[in-house]
Wavefront OBJ file of the C-alpha trace (Angstrom):
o trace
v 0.000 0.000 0.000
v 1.133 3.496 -1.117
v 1.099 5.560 1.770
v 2.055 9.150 1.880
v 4.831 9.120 4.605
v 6.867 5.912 3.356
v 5.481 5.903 -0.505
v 5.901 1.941 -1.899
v 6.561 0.434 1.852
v 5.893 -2.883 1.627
v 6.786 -6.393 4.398
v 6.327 -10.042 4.369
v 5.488 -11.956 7.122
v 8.798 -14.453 8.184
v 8.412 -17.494 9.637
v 8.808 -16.922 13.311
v 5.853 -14.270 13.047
v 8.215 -11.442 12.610
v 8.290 -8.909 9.687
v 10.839 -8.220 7.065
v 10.193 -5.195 5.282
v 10.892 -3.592 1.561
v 10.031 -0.717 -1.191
v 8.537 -2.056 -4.168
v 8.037 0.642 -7.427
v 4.933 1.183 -9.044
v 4.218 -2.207 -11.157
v 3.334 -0.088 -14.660
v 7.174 1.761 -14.537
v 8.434 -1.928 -13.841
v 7.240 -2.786 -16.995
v 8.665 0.027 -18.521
v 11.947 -1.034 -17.395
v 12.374 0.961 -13.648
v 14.778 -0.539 -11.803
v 15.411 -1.147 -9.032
v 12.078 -2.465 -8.774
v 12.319 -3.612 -4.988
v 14.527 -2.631 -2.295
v 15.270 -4.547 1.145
v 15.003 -2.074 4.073
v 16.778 -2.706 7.101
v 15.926 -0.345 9.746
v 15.373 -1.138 13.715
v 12.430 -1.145 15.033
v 12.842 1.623 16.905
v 10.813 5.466 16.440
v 14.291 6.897 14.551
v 14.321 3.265 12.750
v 11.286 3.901 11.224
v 11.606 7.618 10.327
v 14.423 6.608 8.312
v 12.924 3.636 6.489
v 10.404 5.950 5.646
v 12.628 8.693 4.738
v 14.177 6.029 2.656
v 11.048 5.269 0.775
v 10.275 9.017 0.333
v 13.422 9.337 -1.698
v 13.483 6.223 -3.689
v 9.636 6.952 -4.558
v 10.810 10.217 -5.746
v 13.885 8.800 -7.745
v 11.642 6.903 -9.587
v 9.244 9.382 -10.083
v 12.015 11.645 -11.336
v 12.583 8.595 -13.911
v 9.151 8.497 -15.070
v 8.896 12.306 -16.151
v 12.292 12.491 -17.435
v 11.575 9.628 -20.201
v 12.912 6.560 -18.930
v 16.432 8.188 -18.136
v 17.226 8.768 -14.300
v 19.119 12.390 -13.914
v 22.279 12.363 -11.668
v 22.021 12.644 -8.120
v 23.086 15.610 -6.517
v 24.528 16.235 -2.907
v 21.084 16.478 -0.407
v 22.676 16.673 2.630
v 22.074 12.755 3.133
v 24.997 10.046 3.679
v 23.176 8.327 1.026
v 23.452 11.058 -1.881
v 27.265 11.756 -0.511
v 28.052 8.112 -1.484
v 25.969 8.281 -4.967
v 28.777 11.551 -5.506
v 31.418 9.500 -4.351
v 30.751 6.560 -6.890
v 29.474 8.696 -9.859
v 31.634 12.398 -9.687
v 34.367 12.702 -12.428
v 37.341 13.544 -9.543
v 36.169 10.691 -6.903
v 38.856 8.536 -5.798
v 36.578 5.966 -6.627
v 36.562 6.894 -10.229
v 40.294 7.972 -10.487
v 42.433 5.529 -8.492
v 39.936 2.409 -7.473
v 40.925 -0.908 -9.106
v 37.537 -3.212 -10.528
v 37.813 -5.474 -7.380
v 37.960 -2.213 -5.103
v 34.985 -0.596 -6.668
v 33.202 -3.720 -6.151
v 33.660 -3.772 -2.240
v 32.915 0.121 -2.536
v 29.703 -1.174 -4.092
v 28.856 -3.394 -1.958
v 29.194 -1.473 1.676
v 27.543 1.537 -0.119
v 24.517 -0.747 -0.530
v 24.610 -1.683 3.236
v 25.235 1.690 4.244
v 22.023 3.698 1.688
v 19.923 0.150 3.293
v 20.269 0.925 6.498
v 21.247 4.791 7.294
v 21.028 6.361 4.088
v 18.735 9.048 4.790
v 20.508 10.455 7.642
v 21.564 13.893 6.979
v 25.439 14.490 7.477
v 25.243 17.495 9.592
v 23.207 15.988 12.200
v 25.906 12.914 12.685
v 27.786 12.671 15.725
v 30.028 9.694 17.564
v 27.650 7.791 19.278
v 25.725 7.571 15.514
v 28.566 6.150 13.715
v 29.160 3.857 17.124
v 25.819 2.436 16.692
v 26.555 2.162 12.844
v 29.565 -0.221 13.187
v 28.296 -2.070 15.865
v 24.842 -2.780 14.158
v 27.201 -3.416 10.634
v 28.841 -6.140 12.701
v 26.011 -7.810 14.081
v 25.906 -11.692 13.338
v 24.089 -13.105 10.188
v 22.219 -15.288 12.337
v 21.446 -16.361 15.940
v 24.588 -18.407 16.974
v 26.925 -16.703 13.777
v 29.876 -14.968 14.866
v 30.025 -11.307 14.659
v 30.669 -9.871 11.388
v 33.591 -7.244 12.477
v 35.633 -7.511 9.023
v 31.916 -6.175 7.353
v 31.634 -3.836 10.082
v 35.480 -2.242 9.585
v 35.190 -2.276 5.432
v 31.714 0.074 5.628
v 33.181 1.903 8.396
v 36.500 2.794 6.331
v 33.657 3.701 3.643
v 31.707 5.703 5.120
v 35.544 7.390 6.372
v 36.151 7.708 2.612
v 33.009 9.352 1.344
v 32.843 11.987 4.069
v 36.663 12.865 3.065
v 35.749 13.198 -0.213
v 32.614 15.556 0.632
v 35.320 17.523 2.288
v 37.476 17.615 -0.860
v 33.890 19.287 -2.684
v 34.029 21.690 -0.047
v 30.893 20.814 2.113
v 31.219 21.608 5.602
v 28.969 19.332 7.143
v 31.304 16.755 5.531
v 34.281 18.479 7.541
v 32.511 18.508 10.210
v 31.856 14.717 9.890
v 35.327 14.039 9.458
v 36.703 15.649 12.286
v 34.805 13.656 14.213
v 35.219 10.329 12.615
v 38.826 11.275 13.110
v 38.779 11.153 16.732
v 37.119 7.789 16.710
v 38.376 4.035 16.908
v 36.411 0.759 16.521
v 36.476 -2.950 17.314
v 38.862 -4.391 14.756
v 38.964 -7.956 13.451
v 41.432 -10.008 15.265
v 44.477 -10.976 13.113
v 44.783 -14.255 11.525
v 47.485 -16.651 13.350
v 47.221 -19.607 11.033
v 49.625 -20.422 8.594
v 50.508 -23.158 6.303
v 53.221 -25.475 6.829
v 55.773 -26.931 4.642
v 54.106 -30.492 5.891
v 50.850 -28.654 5.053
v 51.890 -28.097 1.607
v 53.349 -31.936 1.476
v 49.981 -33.061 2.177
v 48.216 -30.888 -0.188
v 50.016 -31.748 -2.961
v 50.005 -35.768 -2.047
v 45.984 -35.491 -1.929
v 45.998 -33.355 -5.253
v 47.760 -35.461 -7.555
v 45.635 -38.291 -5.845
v 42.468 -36.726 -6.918
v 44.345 -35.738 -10.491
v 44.626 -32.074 -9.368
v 48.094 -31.779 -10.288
v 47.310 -27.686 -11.140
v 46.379 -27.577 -7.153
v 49.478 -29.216 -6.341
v 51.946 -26.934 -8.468
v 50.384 -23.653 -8.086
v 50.514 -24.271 -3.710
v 54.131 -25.236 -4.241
v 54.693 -21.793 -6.332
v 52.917 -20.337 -3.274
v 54.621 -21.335 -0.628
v 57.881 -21.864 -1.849
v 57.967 -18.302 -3.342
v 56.156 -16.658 -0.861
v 53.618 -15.716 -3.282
v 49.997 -14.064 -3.468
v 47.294 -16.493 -4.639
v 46.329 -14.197 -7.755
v 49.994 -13.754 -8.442
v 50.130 -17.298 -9.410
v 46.597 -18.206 -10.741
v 45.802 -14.850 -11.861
v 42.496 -13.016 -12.086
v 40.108 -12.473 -14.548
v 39.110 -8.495 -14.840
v 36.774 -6.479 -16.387
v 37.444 -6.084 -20.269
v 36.895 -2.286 -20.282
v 37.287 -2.351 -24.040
v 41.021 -3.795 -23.799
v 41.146 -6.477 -26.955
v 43.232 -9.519 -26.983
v 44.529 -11.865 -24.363
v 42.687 -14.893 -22.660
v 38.829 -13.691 -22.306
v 35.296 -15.371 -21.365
v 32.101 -13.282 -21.573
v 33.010 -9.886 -20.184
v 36.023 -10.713 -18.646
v 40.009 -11.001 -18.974
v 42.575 -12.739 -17.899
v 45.819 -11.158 -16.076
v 48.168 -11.059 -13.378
v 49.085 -15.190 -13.276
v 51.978 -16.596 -14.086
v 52.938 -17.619 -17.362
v 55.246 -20.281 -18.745
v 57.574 -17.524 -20.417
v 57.929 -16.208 -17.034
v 60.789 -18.826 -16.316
v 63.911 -18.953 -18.975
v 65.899 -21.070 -20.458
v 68.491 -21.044 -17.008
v 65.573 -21.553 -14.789
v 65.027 -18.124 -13.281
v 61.538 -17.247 -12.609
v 61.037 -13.201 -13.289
v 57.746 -11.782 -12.320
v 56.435 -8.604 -11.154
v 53.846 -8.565 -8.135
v 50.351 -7.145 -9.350
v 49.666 -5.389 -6.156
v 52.922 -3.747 -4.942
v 54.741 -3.713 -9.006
v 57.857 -4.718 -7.545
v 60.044 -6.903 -9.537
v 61.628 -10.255 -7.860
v 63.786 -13.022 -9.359
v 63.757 -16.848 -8.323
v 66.341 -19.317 -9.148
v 64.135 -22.430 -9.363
v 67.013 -24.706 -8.765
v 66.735 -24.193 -5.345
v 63.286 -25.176 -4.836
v 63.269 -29.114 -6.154
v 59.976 -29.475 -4.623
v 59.126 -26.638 -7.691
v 60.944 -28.543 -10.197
v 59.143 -31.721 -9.109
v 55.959 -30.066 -9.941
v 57.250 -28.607 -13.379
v 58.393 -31.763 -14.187
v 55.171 -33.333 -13.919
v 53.770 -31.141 -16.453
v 53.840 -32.641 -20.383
v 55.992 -30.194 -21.802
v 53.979 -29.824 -24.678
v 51.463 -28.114 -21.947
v 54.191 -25.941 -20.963
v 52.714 -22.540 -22.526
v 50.347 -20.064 -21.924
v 49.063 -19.879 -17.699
v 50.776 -22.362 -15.555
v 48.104 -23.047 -13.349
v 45.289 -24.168 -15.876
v 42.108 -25.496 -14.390
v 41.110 -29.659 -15.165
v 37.670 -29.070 -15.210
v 37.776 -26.299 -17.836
v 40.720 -25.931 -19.311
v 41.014 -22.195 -18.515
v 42.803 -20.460 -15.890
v 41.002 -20.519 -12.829
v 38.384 -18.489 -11.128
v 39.293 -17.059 -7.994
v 36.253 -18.636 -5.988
v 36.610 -21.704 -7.953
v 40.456 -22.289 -6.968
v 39.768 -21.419 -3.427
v 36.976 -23.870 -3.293
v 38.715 -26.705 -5.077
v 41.820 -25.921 -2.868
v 39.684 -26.433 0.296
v 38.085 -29.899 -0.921
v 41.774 -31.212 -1.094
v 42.776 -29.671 1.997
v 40.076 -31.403 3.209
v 41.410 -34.681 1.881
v 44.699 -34.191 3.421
v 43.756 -33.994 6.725
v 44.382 -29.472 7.366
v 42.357 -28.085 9.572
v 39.853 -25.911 8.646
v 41.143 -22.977 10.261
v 44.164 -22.903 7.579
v 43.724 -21.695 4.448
v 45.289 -20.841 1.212
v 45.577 -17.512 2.094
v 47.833 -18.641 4.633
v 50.409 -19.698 2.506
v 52.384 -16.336 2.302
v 52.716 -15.808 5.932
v 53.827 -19.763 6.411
v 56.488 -18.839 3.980
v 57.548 -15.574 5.861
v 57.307 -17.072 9.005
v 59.609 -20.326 7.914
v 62.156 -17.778 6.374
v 62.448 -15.651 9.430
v 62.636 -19.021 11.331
v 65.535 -20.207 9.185
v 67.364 -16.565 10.499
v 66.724 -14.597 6.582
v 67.555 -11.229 7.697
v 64.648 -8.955 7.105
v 65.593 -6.980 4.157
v 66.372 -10.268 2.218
v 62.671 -11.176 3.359
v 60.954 -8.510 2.399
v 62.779 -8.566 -1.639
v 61.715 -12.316 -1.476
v 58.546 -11.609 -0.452
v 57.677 -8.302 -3.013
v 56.963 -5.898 -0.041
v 57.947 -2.328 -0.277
v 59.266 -2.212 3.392
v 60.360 -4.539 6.350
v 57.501 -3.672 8.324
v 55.015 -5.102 5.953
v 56.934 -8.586 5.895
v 57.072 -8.165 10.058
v 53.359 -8.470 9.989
v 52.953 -12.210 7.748
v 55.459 -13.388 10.203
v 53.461 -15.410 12.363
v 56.461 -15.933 15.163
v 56.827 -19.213 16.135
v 59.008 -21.254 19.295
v 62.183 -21.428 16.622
v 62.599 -17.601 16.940
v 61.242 -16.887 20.406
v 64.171 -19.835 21.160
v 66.977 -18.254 19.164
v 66.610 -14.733 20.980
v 66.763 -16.701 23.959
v 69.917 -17.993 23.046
v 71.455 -14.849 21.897
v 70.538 -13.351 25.449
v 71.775 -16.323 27.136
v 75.050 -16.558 25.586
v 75.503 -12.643 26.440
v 74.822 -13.608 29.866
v 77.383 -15.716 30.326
v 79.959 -13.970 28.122
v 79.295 -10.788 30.413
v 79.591 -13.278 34.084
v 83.127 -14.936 32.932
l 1 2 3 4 5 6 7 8 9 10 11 12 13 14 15 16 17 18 19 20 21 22 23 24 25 26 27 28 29 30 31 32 33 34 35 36 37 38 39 40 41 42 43 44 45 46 47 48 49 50 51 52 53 54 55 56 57 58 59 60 61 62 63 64 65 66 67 68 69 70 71 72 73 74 75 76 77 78 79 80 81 82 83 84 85 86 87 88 89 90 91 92 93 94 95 96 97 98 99 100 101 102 103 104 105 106 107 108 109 110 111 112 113 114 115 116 117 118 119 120 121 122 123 124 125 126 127 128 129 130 131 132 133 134 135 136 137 138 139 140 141 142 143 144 145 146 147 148 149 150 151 152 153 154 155 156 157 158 159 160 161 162 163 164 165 166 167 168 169 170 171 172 173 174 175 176 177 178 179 180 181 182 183 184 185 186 187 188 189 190 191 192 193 194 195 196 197 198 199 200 201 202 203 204 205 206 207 208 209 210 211 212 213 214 215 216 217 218 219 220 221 222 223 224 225 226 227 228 229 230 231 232 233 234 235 236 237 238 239 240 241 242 243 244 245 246 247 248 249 250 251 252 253 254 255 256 257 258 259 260 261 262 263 264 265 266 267 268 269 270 271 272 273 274 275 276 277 278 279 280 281 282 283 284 285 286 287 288 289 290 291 292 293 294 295 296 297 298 299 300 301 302 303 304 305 306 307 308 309 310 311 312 313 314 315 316 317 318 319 320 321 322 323 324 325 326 327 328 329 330 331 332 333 334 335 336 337 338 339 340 341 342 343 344 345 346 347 348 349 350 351 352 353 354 355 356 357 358 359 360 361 362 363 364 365 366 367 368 369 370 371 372 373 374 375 376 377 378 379 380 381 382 383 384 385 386 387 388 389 390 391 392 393 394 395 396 397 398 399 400 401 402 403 404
C-alpha cells in the first residue's frame, strides 16, 4: 500500500511471526523497465528506525518518479545533505577517488558497503551525525548473520573505512557538514577484526600436494608449491580475470580477462623465474634450482602443456576463477587432513614465518617476499618457538659472556 509518509513500503510476514520489510516501485514503470524495482530495508524497530525507512522510501519513490517524467532516463544525483546522496557523488563524480584511483575489485567492495550503508542509514543527513551515531553504525554493521553466527567485524570495519572515505571526499567538494563529519570520525576508533594466526606449513603443503595429484589435481598441487615456496599471493600465481573495459586480446570469457598469473615464459631457459607482483609492481627473481619441490611439480607437467598460464584449471581448461580455486583448494585440503582454520591464504605468511625461522635477515625477506618495506613482511610473520628460542639464546650466551 502506497502511503504518503513511506510511498511503496511494503513487508512479508517471516516465519517466526516477525516482519521483514521492503520498497517495491509502481508495477506499470516496472514494466517500462524501472529498476530497481524492490529494495530490502533494514531499519530497527525503533521510532528513529522507522523515520528513516520511511525517509528512505520518500526518496526512492521520488527517484523513480524523477525517472518516469524524465523519459525513462534517471538524472544524476546531486549532494542532499544525506549520507546516502554523498556516497551516490562519491561513486558517480568525475574527480572521486573511486573513479580515479579504485581498481575493478575495489569498486566492487565500494559497491557493496555503499549498498549496506544507503539500506540501512542512508537518509541520515550528514550534519546531524555525531560519535555515538557512527558507534551504533559499526556495531549494528557487525552484528551476526544469524542467531549463533559470529560477529561480522571484518563487514563492520570495510563500511566503516567507507563511510571514512566518502565523508573525506565531501570535504574535498568543499561541504562543511562533511568536515565537520570528518573531524569527528577522526577522533574515533572501533572494534577491529582479530588478526589471523594460522599459517601453512611446509608439511601442510606436502599433504596438499600428495591429496591433489591423488584426486588428479596436479594444477592444485603446483600452483601451492609456487605459493609457498615463493612466498607468493594467490592471484599472483593463478591470476584473475578483470573487467574487459574495451582492452582487446589476451585470454577472455564473456566480459572478462585474464591477467596477473603466471605464465610459462615467465621462467627462462636457465631456470630463473622473473615476475612482477600485481599489487605492490615490484620486480623479484627466483632461481628455481633451489626449490626441487618446484621442479618436481614442473616436471610433472607434459611439456607440450608448458605454454600459456601455468596453473590451468582440469575441469575447464582455462585459468582458474578465484572462488573456484579457493573452493577446489579447500576440498583437497580437506582430503589431506588441514584443519579448517588454515587456508590458502595462509600460505604467504607460512612462507615468511619459515624464512624468518631459518634466520633470513629482514631486508632479504621482504625482496623475497615483493613488499615495499620490512615492516610489511614483520606483519605475515606469524612468530613461532624457533625464533622466540633463538633470541633466547642470543641473550643467554651474552649472559654468560658478560659473568666470565
Amino acid at each position: 500500500m502506497v502511503t504518503t509518509d513511506a510511498p511503496g513500503l511494503k513487508r512479508k510476514r517471516n516465519d517466526d511471526g516477525t516482519f521483514r520489510y521492503y520498497w517495491q516501485a509502481r508495477t506499470d514503470l516496472v514494466r517500462k523497465g524501472y529498476r530497481p524495482s524492490s529494495v530490502r530495508l533494514h531499519f530497527a524497530e525503533t521510532s528513529e528506525g522507522l523515520g528513516q525507512r520511511a525517509a528512505r522510501c520518500r526518496i526512492l519513490w521520488a527517484e523513480m518518479l524523477a525517472w518516469a517524467a524524465n523519459d525513462g532516463v534517471l538524472a544524476a544525483r546531486g549532494y542532499d545533505g544525506s549520507i546516502g546522496s554523498l556516497c551516490n557523488q562519491f561513486q558517480i563524480h568525475d574527480a572521486s577517488p573511486y573513479k580515479l584511483r579504485a581498481k575493478w575489485n575495489t569498486q566492487l567492495l565500494y559497491d557493496q558497503c555503499i549498498k549496506i550503508i544507503c539500506n540501512t542509514v542512508g537518509a541520515r543527513a550528514v550534519r546531524d551525525l555525531i560519535g555515538p551515531d557512527f558507534t551504533r553504525w559499526h556495531t549494528k554493521w557487525g552484528d551476526p548473520s544469524a542467531e549463533g553466527k559470529p560477529r561480522r567485524l571484518t563487514r563492520a570495519k570495510h563500511c566503516m573505512d567507507t563511510v571514512r572515505r566518502v565523508v573525506s571526499f565531501g570535504v574535498t567538494l568543499g561541504y562543511a557538514d562533511c568536515a565537520r563529519a570528518d573531524v569527528i570520525l577522526g577522533k574515533m576508533r572501533f572494534q577491529m577484526p582479530k588478526n589471523r594466526t594460522a599459517k601453512l606449513t611446509l608439511e601442510h603443503v606436502r599433504k596438499i600436494r600428495r591429496a591433489a595429484h591423488d584426486l588428479s589435481l596436479g594444477s592444485i598441487a603446483l600452483a601451492q608449491t609456487i605459493q609457498f615456496e615463493l612466498a607468493m599471493r594467490q592471484k599472483d600465481v593463478i591470476g584473475e580475470w578483470v573487467p574487459l573495459e574495451g582492452v582487446s586480446g589476451g585470454i577472455t570469457h564473456k566480459n572478462t580477462r585474464w591477467t596477473g598469473g603466471l605464465v610459462w615464459s615467465d621462467i627462462d631457459a636457465k631456470m630463473i623465474l622473473r615476475k612482477t607482483h600485481v599489487k605492490t609492481g615490484i620486480a623479484v627473481e627466483h632461481d628455481l634450482c633451489l626449490y626441487p619441490d618446484i621442479l618436481h611439480e614442473i616436471e610433472l607437467v607434459d611439456p607440450s602443456r608448458r605454454v600459456g598460464p601455468m596453473i590451468i584449471s582440469e575441469a575447464t581448461g582455462e585459468p582458474y576463477k578465484h572462488r573456484t580455486f579457493t573452493q577446489t583448494w579447500r576440498r583437497v585440503a580437506d582430503v589431506a587432513g588441514l584443519p579448517q582454520s588454515v587456508w590458502n591464504m595462509d600460505s604467504r605468511s607460512g612462507a615468511i614465518s619459515e624464512a624468518y625461522d631459518a634466520g633470513a635477515d629482514e631486508i632479504s625477506v621482504m625482496k623475497h617476499a615483493g613488499h615495499k618495506n620490512r615492516q610489511t613482511s614483520a606483519k605475515y610473520n606469524r612468530g613461532s618457538l624457533e625464533q622466540t628460542s633463538r633470541v633466547a639464546r642470543f641473550r643467554m650466551a651474552k649472559r654468560t659472556k658478560n659473568e666470565t
